[in-house]
C-alpha positions in Angstrom: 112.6 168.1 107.7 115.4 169.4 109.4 114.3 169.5 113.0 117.3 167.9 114.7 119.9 169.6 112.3 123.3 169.7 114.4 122.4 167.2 116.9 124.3 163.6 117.5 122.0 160.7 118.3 123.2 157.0 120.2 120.4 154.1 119.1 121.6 151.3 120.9 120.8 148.3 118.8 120.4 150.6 116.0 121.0 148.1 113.6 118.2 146.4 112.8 114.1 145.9 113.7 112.6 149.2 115.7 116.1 150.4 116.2 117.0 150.4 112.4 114.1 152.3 111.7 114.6 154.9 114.7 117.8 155.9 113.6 116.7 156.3 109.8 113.7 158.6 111.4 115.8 160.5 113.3 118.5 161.0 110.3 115.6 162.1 108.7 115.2 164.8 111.0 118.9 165.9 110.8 120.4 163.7 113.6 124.3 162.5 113.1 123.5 158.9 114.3 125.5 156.6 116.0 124.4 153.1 115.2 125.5 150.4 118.2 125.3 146.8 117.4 126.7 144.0 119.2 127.3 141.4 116.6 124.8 142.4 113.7 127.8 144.5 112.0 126.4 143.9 108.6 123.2 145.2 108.6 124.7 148.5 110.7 126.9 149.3 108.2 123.6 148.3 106.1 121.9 151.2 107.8 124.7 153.9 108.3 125.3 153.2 104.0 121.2 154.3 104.0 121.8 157.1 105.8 125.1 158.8 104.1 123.0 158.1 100.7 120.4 160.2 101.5 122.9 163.1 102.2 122.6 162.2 106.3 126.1 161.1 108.5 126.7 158.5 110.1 129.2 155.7 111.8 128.4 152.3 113.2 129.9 151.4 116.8 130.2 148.0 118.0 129.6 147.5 122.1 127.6 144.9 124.1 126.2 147.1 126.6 126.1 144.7 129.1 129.7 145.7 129.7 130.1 149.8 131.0 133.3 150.1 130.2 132.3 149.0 126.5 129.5 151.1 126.7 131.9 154.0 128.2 134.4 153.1 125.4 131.8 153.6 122.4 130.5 156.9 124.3 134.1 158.5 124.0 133.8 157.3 120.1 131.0 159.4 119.8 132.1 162.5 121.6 135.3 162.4 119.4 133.8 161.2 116.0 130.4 164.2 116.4 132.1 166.6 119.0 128.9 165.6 121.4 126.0 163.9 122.4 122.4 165.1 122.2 120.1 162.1 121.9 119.9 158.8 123.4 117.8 155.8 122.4 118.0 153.0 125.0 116.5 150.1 122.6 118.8 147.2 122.8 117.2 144.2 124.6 116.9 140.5 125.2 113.7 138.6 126.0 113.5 135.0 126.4 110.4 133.5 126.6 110.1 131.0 129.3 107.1 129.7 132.1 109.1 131.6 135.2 109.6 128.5 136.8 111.9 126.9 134.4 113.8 129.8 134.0 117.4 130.1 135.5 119.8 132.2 137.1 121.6 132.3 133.9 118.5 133.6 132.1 117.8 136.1 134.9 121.2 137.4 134.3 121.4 137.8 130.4 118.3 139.6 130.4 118.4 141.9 133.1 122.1 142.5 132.0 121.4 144.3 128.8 117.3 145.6 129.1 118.2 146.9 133.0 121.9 147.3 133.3 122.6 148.2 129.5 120.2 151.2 130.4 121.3 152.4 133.5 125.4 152.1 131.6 124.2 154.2 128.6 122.8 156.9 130.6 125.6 157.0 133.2 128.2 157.1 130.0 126.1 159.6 128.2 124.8 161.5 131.1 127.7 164.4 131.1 127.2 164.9 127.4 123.6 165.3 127.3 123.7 167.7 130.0 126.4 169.5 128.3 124.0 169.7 125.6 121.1 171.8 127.4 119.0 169.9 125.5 119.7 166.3 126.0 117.3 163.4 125.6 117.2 160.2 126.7 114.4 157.4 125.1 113.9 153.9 126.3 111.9 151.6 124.0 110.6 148.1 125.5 107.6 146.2 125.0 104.5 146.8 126.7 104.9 143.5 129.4 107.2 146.2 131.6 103.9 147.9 132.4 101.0 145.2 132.3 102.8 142.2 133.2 102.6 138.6 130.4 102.7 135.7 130.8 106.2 133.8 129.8 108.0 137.1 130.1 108.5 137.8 133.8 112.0 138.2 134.1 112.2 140.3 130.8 109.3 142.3 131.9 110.9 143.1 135.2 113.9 144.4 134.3 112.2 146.7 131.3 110.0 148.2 135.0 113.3 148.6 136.4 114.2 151.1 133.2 110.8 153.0 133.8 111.6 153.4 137.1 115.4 154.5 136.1 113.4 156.9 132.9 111.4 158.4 136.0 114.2 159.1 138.5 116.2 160.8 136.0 113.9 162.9 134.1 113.5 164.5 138.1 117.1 164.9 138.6 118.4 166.0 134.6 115.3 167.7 134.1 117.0 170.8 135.8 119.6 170.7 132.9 117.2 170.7 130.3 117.3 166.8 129.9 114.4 165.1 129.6 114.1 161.0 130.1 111.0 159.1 129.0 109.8 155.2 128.4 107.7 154.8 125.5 106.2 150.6 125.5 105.2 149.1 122.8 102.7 147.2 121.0 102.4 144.7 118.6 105.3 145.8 116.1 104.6 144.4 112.3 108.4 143.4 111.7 108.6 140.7 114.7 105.0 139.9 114.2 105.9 138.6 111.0 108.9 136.7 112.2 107.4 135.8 115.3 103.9 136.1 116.4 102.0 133.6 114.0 99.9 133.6 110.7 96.8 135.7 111.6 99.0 138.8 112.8 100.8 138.1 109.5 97.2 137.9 107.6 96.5 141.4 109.0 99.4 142.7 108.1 99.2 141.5 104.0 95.6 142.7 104.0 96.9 146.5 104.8 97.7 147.1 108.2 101.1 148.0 107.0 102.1 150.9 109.0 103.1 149.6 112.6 101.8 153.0 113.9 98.3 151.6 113.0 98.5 148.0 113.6 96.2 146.9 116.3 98.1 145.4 119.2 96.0 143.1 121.8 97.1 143.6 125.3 95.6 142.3 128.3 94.8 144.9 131.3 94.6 144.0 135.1 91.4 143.2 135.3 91.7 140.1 133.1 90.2 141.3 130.2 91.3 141.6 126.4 91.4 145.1 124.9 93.0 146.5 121.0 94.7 149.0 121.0 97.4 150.6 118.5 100.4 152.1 120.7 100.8 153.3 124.8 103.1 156.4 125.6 104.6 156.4 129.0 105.3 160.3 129.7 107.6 161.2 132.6 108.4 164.5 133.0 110.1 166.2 136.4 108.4 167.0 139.1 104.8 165.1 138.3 105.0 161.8 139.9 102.4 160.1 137.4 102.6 158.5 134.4 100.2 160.1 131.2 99.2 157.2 129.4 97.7 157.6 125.5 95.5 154.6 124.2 94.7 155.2 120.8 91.9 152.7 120.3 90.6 150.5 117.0 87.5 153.3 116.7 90.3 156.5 116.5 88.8 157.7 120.0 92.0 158.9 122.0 91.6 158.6 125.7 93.9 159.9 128.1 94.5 158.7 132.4 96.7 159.4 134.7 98.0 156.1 137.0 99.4 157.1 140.3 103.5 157.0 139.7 
């Protein structure tokens, strides 16, 4: 599968988790990738290593993209090691969970710093390239508490809204260049569940729910209630002010609404 052949791809926080196995997809697909990692320099060289031995190219770059003129810094890496940039993957985040009130400013600032600023950096360092490109793509992963809300993740949660809001704004205004910008929020993800989420999740997973893409996620909607389902899609695309979402539910049913933007 060759689909991407001659294009460069940026994962931020490409190294490891979701982002480790976004940039093995898209070097799959033919991407050059650009791993980013802030201190996790092991397991990116871990991942480029993958990639060259299947045939694929590419080169780790270390930037906390909390700082733009890091961020700017590794984007000028990229344009001179691949000649350009096509793709890029906003994933890198921080989440602490904490009861809002005993959170503080300091804990406001870390996360909003990377999951809101580190966004709005990339794409301001990246935006010239991908336009360039006339085929430019910008992705921003986060949980799915940026779109429902949870409990423990307020701050976290807000700042991920602020990137959908950012994903929206510029898929209007790049979309004329042939840029495209979408959010796509995530479920229950079988890697951190393991680490993270407890024993039944981890049950669930050993009895052969292996493939995150079918692993049942439980989310809670706004009307209080409890509802399964296996991945959401946030679609923004230029000009339509609403947001498509896909629930692909336990029974294989696929039901699509829109939800005023």
């Amino acid at each position: 599968m060759n689909d991407l052949a001659g294009r460069v791809a940026l994962v931020t926080g490409g190294a490891r988790d979701v982002g480790a196995a976004i940039s093995q997809a898209l070097a799959e697909a033919g991407a050059a990738i650009a791993v980013n990692y802030h201190s996790s320099r092991d397991e990116a060289d871990a991942v480029v290593a993958q990639i060259q031995k299947a045939g694929g190219k590419a080169r780790a770059y270390q930037a906390d993209i909390a700082n733009f003129e890091a961020v700017k810094g590794m984007v000028a890496g990229v344009k001179a090691d691949f000649g350009g940039l096509d793709i890029l993957v906003n994933n890198a985040g921080l989440v602490l969970r904490k009861r809002f009130i005993e959170t503080t400013p300091e804990d406001w600032h870390r996360q909003i710093d990377i999951c809101l600023y580190g966004a709005i950096h990339c794409c301001h360092a990246a935006a010239s390239l991908l336009e360039a490109s006339g085929r430019g793509r910008i992705i921003s992963i986060m949980g799915d508490s940026s779109r429902i809300g949870e409990s423990g993740l307020a701050i976290g949660a807000a700042a991920r809204a602020g990137t959908i809001a950012l994903m929206k704004s510029l898929a209007r205004e790049m979309g004329r260049t042939g840029t495209t910008a979408n959010s796509i929020a995530l479920g229950l993800i079988e890697v951190l569940a393991r680490q993270k989420l407890g024993r039944r999740q981890s049950r669930q997973a050993r009895q052969g729910l292996s493939d995150p893409s079918s692993w049942p996620a439980v989310g809670r909607g706004s009307d209080g209630r409890t509802s399964r389902i296996r991945r959401r899609e946030l679609d923004h695309r230029p000009g339509d002010q609403r947001q498509r979402r896909v629930q692909h539910g336990l029974n294989g049913r696929r039901r699509q609404c829109c939800i005023p933007g």
